[in-house]
PDB file of N, CA, C and O in Angstrom:
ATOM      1  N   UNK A   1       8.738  -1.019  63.690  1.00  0.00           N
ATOM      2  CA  UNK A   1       8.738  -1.061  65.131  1.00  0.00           C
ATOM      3  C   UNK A   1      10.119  -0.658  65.635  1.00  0.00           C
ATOM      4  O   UNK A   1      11.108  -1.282  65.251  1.00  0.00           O
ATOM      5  N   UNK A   2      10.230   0.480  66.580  1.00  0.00           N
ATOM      6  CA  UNK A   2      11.600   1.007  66.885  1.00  0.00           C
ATOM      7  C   UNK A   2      11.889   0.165  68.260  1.00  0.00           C
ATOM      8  O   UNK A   2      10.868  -0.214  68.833  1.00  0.00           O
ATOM      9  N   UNK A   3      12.736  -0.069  68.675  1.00  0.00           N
ATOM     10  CA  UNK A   3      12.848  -0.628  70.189  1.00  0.00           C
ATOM     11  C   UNK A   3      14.152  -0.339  70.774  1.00  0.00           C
ATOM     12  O   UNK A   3      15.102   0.047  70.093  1.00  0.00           O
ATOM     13  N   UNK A   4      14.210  -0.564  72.295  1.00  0.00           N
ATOM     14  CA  UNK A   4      15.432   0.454  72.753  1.00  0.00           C
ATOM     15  C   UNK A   4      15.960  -1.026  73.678  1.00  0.00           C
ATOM     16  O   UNK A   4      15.361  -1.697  74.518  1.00  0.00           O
ATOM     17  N   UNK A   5      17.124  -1.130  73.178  1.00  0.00           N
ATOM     18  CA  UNK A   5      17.939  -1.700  73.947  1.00  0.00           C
ATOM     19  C   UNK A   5      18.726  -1.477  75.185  1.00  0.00           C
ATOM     20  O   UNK A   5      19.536  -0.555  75.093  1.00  0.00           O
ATOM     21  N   UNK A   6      18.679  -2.155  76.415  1.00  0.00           N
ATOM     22  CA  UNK A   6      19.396  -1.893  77.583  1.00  0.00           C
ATOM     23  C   UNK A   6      20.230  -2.848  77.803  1.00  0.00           C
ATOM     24  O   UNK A   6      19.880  -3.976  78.148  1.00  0.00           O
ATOM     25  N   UNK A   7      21.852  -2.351  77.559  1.00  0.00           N
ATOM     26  CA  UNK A   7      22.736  -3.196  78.297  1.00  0.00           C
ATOM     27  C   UNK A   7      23.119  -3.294  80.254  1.00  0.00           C
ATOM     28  O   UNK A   7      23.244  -2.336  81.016  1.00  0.00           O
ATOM     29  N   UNK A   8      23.196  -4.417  80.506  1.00  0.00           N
ATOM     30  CA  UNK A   8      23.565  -4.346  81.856  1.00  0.00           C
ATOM     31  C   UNK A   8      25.088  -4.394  82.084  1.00  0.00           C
ATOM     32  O   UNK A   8      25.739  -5.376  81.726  1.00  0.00           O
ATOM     33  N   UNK A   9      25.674  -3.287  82.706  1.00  0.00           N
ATOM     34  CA  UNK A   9      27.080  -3.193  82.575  1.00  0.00           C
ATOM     35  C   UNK A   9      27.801  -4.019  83.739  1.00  0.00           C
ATOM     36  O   UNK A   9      29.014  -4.177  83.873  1.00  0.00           O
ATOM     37  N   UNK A  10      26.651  -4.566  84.644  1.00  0.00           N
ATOM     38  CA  UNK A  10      27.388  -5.696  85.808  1.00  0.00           C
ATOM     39  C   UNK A  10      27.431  -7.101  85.304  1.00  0.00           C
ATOM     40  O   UNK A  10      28.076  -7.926  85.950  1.00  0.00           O
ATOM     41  N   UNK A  11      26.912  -7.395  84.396  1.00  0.00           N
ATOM     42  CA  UNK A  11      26.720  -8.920  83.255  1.00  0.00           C
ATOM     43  C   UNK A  11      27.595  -8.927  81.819  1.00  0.00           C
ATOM     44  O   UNK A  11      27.824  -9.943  81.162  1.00  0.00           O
ATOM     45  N   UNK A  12      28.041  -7.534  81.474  1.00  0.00           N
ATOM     46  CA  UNK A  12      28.422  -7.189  80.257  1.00  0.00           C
ATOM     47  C   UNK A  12      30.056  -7.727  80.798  1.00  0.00           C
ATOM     48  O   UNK A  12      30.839  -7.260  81.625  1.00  0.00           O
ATOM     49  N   UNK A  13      30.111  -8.967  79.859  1.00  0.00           N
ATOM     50  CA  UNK A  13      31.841  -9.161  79.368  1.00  0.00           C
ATOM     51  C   UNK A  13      32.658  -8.686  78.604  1.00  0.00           C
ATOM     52  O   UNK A  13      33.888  -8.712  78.565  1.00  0.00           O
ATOM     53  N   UNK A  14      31.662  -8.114  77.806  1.00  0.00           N
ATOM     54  CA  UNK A  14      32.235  -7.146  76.218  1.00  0.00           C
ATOM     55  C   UNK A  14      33.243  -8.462  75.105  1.00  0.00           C
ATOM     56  O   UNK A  14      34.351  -8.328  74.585  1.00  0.00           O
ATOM     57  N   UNK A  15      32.057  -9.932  75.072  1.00  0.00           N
ATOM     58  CA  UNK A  15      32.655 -10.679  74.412  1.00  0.00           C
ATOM     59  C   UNK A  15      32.164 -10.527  72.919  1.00  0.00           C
ATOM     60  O   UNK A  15      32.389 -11.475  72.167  1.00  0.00           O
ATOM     61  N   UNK A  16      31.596  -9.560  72.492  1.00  0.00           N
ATOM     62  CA  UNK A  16      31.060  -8.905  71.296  1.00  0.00           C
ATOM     63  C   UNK A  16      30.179  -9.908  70.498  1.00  0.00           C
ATOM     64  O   UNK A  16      29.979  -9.734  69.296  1.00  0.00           O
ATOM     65  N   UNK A  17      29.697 -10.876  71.127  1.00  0.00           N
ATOM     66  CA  UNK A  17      28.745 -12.051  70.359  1.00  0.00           C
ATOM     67  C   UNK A  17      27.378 -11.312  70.104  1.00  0.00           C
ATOM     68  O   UNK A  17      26.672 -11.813  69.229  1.00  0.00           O
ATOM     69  N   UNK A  18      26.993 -10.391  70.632  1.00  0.00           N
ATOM     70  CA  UNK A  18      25.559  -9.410  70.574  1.00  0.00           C
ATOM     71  C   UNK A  18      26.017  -8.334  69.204  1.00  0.00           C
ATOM     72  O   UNK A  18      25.141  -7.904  68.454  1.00  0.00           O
ATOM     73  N   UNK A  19      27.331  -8.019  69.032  1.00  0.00           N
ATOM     74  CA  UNK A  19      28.045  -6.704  68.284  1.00  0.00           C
ATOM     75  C   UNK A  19      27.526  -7.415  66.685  1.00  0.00           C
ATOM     76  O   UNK A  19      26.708  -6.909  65.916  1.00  0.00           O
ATOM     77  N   UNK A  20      28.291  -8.736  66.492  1.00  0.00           N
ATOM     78  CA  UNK A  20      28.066  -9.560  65.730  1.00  0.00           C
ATOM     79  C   UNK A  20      26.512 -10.038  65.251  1.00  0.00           C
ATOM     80  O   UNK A  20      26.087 -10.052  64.095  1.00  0.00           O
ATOM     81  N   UNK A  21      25.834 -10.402  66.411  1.00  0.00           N
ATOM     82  CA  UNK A  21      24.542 -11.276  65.905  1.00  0.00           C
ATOM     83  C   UNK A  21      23.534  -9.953  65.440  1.00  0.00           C
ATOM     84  O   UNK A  21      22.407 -10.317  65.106  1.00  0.00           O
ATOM     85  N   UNK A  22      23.795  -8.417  65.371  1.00  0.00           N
ATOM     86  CA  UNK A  22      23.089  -7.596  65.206  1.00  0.00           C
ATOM     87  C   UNK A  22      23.038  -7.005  63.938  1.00  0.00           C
ATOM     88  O   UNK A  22      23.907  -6.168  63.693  1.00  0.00           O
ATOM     89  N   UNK A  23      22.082  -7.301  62.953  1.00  0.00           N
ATOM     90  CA  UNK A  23      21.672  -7.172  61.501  1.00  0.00           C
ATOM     91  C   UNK A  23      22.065  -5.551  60.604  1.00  0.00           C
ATOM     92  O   UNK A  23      22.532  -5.145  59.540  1.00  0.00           O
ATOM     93  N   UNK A  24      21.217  -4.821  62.536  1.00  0.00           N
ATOM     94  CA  UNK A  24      21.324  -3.207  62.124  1.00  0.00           C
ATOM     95  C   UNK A  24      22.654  -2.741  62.440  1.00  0.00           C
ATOM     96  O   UNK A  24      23.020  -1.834  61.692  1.00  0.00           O
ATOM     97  N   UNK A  25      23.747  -3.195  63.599  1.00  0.00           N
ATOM     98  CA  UNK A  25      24.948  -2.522  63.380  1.00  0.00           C
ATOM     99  C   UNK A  25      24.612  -1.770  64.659  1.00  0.00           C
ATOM    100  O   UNK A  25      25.365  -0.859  65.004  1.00  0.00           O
ATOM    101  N   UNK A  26      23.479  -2.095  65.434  1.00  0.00           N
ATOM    102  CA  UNK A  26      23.005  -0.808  66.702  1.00  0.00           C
ATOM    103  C   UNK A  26      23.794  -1.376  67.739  1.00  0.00           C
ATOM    104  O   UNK A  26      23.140  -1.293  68.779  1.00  0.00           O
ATOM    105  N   UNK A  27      25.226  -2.077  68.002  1.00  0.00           N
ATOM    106  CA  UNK A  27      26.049  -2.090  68.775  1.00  0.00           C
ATOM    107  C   UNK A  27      27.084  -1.825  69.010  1.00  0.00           C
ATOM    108  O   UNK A  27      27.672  -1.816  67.929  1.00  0.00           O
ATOM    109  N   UNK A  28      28.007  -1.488  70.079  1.00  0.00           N
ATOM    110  CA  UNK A  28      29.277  -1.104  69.610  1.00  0.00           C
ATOM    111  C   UNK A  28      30.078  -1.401  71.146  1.00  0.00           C
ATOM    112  O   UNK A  28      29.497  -1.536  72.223  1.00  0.00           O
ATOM    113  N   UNK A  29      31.310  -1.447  70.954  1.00  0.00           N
ATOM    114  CA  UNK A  29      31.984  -1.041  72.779  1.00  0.00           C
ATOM    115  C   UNK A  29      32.036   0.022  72.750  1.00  0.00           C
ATOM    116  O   UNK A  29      32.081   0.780  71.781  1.00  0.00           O
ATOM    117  N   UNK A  30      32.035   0.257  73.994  1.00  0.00           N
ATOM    118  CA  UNK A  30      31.903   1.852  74.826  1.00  0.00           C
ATOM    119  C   UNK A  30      33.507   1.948  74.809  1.00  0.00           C
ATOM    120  O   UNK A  30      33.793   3.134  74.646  1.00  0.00           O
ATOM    121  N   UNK A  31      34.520   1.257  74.903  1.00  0.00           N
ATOM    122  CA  UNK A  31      35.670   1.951  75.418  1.00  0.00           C
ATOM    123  C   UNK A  31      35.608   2.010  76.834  1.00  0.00           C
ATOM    124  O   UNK A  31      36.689   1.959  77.419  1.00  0.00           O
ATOM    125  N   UNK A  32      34.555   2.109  77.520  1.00  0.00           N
ATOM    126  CA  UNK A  32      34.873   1.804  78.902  1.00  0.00           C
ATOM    127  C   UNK A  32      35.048   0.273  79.795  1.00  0.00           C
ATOM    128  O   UNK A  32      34.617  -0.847  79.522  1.00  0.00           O
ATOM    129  N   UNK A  33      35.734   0.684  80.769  1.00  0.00           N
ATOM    130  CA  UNK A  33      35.904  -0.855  81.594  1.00  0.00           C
ATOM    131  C   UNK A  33      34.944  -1.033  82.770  1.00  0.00           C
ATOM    132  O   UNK A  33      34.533  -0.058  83.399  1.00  0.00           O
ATOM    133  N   UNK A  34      34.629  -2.148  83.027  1.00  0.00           N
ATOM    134  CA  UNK A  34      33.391  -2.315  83.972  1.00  0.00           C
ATOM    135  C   UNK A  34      34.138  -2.914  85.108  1.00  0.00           C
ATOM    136  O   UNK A  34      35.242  -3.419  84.906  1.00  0.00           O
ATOM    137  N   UNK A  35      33.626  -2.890  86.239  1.00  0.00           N
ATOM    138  CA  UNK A  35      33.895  -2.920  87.425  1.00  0.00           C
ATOM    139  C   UNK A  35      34.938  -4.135  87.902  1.00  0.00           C
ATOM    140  O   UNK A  35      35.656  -4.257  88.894  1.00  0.00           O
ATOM    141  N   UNK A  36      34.666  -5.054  86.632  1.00  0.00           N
ATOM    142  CA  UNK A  36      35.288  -6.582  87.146  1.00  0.00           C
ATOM    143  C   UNK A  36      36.588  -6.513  85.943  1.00  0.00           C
ATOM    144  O   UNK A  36      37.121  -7.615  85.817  1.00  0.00           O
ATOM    145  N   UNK A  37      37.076  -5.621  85.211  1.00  0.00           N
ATOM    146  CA  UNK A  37      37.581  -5.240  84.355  1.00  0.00           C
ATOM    147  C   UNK A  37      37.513  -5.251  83.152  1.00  0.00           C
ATOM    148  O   UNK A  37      38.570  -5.022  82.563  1.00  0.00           O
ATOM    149  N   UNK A  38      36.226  -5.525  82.292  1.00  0.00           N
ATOM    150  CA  UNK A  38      35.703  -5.928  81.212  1.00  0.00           C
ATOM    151  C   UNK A  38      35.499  -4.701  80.583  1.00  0.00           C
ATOM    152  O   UNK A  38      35.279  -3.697  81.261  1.00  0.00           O
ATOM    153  N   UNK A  39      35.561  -4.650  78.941  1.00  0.00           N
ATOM    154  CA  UNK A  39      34.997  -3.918  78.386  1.00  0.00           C
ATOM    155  C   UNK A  39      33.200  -4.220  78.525  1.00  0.00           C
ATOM    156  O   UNK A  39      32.548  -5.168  78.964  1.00  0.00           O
ATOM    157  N   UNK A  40      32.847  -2.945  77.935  1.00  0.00           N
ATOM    158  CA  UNK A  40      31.060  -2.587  78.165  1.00  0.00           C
ATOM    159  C   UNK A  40      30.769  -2.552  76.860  1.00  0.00           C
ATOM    160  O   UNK A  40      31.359  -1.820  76.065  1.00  0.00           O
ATOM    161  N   UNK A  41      29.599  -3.548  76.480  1.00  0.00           N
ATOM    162  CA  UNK A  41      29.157  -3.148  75.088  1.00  0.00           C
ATOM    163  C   UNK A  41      27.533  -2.269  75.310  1.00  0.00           C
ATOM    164  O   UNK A  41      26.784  -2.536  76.250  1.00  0.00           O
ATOM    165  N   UNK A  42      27.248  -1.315  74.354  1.00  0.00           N
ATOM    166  CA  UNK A  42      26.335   0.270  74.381  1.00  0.00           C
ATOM    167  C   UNK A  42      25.738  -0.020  73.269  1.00  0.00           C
ATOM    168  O   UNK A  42      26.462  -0.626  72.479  1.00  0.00           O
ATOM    169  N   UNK A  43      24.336   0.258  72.802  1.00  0.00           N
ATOM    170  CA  UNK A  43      23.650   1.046  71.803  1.00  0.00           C
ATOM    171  C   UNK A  43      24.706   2.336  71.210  1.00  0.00           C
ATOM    172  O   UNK A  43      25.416   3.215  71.696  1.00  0.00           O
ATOM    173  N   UNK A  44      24.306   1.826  69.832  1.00  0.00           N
ATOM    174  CA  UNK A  44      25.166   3.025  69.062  1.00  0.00           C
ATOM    175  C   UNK A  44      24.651   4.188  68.749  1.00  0.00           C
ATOM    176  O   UNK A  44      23.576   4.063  68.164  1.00  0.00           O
ATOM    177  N   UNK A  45      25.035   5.410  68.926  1.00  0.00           N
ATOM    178  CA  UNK A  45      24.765   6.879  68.702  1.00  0.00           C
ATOM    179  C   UNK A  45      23.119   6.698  67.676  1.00  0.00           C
ATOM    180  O   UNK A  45      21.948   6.875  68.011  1.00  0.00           O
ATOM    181  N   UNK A  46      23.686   6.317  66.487  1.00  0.00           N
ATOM    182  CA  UNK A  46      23.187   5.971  65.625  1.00  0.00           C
ATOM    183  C   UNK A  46      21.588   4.980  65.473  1.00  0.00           C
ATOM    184  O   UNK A  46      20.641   5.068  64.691  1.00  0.00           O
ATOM    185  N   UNK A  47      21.802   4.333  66.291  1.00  0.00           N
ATOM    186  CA  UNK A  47      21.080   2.596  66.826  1.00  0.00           C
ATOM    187  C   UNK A  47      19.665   2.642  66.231  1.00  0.00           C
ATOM    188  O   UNK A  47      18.801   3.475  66.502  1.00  0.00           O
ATOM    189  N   UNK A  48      19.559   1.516  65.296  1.00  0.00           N
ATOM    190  CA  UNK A  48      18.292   1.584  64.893  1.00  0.00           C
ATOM    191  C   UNK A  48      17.714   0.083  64.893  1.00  0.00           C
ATOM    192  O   UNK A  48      17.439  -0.747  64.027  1.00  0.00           O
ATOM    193  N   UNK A  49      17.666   0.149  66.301  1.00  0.00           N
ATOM    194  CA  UNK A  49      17.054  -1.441  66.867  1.00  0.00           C
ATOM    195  C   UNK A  49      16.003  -1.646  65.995  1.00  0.00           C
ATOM    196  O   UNK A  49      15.536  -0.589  65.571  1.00  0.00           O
ATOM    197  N   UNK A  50      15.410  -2.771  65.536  1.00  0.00           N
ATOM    198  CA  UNK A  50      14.357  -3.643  65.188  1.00  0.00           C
ATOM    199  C   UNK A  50      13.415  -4.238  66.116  1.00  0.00           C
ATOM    200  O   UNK A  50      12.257  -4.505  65.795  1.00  0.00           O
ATOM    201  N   UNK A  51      13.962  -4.470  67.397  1.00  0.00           N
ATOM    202  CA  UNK A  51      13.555  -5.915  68.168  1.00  0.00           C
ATOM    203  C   UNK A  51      13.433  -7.234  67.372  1.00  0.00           C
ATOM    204  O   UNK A  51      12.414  -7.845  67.047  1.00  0.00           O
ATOM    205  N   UNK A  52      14.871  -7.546  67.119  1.00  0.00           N
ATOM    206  CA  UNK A  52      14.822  -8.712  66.611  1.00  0.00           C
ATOM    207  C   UNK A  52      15.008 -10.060  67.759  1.00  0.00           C
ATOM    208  O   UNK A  52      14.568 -11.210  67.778  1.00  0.00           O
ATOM    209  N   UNK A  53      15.713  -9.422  68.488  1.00  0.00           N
ATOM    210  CA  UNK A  53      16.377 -10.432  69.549  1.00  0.00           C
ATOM    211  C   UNK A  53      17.471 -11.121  69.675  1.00  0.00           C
ATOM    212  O   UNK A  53      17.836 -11.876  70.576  1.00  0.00           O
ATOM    213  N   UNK A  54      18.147 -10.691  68.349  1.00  0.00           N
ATOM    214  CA  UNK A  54      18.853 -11.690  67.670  1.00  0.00           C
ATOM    215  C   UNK A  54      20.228 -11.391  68.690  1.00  0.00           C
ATOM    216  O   UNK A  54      21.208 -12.104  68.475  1.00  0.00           O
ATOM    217  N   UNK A  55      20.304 -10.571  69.564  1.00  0.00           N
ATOM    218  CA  UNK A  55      21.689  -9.966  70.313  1.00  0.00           C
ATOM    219  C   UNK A  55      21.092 -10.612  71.375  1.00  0.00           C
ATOM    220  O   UNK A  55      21.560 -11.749  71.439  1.00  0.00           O
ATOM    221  N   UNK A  56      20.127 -10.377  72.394  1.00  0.00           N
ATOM    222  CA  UNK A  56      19.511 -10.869  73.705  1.00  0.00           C
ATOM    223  C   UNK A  56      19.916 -12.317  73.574  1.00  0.00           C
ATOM    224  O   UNK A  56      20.367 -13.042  74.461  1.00  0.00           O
ATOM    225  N   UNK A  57      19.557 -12.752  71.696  1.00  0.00           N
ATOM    226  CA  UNK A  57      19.361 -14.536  72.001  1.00  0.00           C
ATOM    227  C   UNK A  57      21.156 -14.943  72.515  1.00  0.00           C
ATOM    228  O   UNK A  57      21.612 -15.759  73.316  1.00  0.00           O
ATOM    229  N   UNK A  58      21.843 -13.844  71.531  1.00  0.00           N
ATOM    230  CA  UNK A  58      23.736 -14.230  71.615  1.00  0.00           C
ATOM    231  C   UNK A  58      24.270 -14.101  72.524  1.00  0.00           C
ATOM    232  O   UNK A  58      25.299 -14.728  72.774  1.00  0.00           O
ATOM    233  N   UNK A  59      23.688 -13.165  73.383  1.00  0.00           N
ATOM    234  CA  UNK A  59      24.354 -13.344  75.073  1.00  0.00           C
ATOM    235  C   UNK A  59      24.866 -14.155  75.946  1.00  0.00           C
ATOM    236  O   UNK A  59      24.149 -13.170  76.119  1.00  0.00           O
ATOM    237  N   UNK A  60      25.366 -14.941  76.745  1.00  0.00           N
ATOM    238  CA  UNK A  60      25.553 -15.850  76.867  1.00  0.00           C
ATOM    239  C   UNK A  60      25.035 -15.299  78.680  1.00  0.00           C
ATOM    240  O   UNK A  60      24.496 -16.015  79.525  1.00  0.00           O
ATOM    241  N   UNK A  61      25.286 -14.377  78.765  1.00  0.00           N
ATOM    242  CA  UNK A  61      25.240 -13.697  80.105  1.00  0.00           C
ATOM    243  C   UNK A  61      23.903 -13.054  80.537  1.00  0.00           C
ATOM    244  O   UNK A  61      23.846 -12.272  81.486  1.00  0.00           O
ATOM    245  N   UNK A  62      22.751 -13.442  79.749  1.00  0.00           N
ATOM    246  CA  UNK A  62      21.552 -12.198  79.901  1.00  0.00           C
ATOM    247  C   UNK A  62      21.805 -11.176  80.280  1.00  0.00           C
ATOM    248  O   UNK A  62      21.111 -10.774  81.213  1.00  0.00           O
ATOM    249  N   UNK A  63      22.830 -10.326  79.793  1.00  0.00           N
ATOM    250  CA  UNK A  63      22.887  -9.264  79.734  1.00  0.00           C
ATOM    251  C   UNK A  63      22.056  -7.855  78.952  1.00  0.00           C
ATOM    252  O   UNK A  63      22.408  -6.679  79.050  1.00  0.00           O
ATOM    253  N   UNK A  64      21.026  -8.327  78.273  1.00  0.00           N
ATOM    254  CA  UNK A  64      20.654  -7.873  77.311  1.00  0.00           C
ATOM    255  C   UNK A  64      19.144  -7.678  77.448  1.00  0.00           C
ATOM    256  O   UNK A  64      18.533  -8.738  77.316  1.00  0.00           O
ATOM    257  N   UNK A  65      17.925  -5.971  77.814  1.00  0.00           N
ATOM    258  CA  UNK A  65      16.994  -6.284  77.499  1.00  0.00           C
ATOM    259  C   UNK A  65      16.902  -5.520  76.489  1.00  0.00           C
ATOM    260  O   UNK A  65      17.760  -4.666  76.267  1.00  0.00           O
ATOM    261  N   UNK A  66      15.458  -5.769  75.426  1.00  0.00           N
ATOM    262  CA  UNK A  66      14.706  -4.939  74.492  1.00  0.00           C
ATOM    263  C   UNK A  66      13.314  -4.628  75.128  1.00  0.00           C
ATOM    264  O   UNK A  66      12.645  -4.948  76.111  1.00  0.00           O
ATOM    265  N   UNK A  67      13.256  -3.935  74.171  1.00  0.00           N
ATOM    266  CA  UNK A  67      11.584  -2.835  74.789  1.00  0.00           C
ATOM    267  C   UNK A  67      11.191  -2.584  73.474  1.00  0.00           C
ATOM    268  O   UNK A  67      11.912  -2.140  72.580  1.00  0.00           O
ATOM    269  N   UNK A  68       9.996  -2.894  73.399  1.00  0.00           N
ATOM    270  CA  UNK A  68       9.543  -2.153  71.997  1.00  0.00           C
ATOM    271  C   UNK A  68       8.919  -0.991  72.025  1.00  0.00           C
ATOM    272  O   UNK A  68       8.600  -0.955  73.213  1.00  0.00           O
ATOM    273  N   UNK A  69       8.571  -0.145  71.620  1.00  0.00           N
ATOM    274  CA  UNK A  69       8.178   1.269  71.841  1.00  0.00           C
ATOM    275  C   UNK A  69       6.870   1.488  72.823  1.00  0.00           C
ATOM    276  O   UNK A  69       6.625   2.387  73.628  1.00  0.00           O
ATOM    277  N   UNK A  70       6.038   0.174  72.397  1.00  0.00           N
ATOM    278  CA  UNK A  70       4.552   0.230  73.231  1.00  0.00           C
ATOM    279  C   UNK A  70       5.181   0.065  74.780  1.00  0.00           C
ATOM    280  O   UNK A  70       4.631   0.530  75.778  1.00  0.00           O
ATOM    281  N   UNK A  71       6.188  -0.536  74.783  1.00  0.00           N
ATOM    282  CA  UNK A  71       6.625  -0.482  76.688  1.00  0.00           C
ATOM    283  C   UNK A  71       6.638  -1.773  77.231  1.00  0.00           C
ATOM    284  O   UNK A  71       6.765  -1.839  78.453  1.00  0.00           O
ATOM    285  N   UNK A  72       6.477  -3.393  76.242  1.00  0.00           N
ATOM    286  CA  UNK A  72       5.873  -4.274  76.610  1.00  0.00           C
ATOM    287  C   UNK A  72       7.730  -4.856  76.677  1.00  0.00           C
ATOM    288  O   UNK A  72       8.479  -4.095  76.065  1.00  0.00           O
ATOM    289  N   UNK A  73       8.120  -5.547  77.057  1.00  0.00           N
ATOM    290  CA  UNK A  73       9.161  -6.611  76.997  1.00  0.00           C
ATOM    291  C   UNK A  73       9.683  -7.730  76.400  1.00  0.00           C
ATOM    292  O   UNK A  73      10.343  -8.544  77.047  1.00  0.00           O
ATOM    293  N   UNK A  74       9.403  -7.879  74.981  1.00  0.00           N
ATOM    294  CA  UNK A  74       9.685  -9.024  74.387  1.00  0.00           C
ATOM    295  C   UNK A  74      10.289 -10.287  74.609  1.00  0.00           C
ATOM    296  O   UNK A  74       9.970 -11.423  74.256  1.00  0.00           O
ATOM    297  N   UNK A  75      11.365  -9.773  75.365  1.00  0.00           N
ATOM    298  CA  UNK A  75      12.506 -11.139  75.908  1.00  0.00           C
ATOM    299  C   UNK A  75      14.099 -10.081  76.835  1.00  0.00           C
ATOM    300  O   UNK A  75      14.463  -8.913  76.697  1.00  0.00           O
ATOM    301  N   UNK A  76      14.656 -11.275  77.752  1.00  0.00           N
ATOM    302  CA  UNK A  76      15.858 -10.523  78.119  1.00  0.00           C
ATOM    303  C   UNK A  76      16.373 -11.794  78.305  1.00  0.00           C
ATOM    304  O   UNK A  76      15.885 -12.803  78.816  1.00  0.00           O
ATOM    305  N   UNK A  77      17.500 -11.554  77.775  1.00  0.00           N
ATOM    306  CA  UNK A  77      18.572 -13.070  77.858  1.00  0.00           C
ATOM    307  C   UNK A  77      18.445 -13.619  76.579  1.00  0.00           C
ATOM    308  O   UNK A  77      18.394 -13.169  75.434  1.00  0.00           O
ATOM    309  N   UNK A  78      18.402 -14.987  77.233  1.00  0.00           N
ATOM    310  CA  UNK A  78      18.577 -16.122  76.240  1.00  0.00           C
ATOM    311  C   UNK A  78      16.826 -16.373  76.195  1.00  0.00           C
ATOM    312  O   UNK A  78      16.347 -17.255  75.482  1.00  0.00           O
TER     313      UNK A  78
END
């Protein structure tokens, strides 16, 4: 099951607890700064989401949705 992750860059602290809790490595910082001065954490070039959840669950910010390929919503946040 492939699934596509969406970060929200107005919730994103870039405290890398999602970078970490992610098995496949499909996270990374962007290098960019977000509006409130935070780094932004992105899906990686590479990204080979699972839909595990295991990043959505580490958020602290619900910053985080998944999608699984059928289009349905598994979870966003905590």
């Amino acid at each position: 099951m492939a699934a596509k992750v969406t970060i929200s860059a107005r919730y994103c602290k870039g405290c890398g607890l999602c970078i970490t809790a992610c098995p496949q490595k499909s996270l990374r910082l962007t290098g960019e700064i977000s509006e409130s001065g935070l780094p932004i954490v992105e899906p990686a070039p590479d990204a080979k989401c699972t839909g595990c959840l295991r990043c959505a669950a580490m958020c602290p910010d619900a910053a985080i949705t998944i999608e699984v390929e059928d289009g349905k919503t598994p979870a966003t946040g905590k």
